[in-house]
Every structure is written in structure tokens, then in C-alpha cells.
N, C-alpha and C positions, 0 to 999 in steps of 0.2 A: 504494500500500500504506500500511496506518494503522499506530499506534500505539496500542492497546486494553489499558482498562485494566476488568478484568471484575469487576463488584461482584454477589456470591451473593444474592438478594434484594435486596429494595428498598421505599424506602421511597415514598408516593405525589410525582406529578410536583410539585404543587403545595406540597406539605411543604418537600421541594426548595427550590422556587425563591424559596419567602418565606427559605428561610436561606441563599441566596446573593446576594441582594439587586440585585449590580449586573451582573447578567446579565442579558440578555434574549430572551426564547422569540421565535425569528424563523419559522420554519418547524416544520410539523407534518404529517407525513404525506406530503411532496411541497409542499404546499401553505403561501403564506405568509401569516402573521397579523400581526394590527395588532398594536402596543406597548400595547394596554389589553386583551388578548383575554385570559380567562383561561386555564388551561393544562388540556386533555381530562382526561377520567376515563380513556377509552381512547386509546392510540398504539400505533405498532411504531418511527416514528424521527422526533423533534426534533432541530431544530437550536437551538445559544446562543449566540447572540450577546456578548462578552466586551470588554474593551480589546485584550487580544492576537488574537482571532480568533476563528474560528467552531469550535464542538465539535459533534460527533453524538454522540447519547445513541439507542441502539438497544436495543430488548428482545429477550433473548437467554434463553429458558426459562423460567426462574423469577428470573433474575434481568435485569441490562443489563449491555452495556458502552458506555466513552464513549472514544469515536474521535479520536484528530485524524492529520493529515497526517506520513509519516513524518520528512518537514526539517521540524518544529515547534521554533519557537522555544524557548528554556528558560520563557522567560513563559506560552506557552500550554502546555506542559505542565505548571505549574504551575496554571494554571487547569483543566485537566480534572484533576486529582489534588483539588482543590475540589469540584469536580463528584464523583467517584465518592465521596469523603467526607462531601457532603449526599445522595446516593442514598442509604448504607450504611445500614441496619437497625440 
């Protein structure tokens, strides 16, 4: 069971991830991508790669949420609270 933090809208993947900089898109879809791929125009679930850990960013409507593991550290929670804050519109 995760911990889902659910941002109403969104802003694109790519907007994103140029403003969290030291994150990295590791998987996309099931599927994993090299560290110089860019990031789709379409997904339904990324994964980021982080210092503390791995986040899922899932699309959920109109908007996403961004998942982690429910014994997440206070650091990777910290980093998906980053994450739904660079999604946010």
C-alpha cells in the first residue's frame, strides 16, 4: 500500500522535470529508458529516480498522483511532495 499525494491537473511531464532537475525518468510505461531519453508527450505511469528513492507519478483523470511506498522514509517523502509541487498547474 502507497502513500498518494493527488495533484488536480497538471502541468506537462517535461515542464516537470526540467524544474526538478536532479531527478531522473527511469521507467515509463512498464518499460525502462536510458538517462538521455526524453520524457513522452503520452504516459499513464513513470517512475523517478531520486537520492532517496524511486517515486511513481501515475495519471489519474485529469489530473496525477505521485506514489511512494507506505514505510517511506521522511526524505522520500519529501521528494514526492517536490514532485506533486513541479506537476501543480
Amino acid at each position: 500500500m502507497g502513500i498518494d499525494v493527488v495533484v488536480s491537473g497538471s502541468r506537462k511531464i517535461g515542464e516537470a522535470m526540467a524544474d526538478l532537475g536532479d531527478f531522473q525518468l527511469v521507467m515509463v510505461d512498464g518499460r525502462l529508458v536510458s538517462p538521455d531519453e526524453a520524457p513522452p508527450l503520452r504516459w499513464n505511469e513513470v517512475r523517478l529516480r531520486s537520492a532517496a528513492g524511486i517515486i511513481t507519478v501515475q495519471r489519474r483523470g485529469e489530473g496525477i498522483a505521485v506514489v511512494v511506498f507506505g514505510n517511506a522514509t521522511p526524505e522520500l517523502i519529501a521528494a514526492q511532495q517536490r514532485i506533486a509541487k513541479a506537476f501543480s498547474p
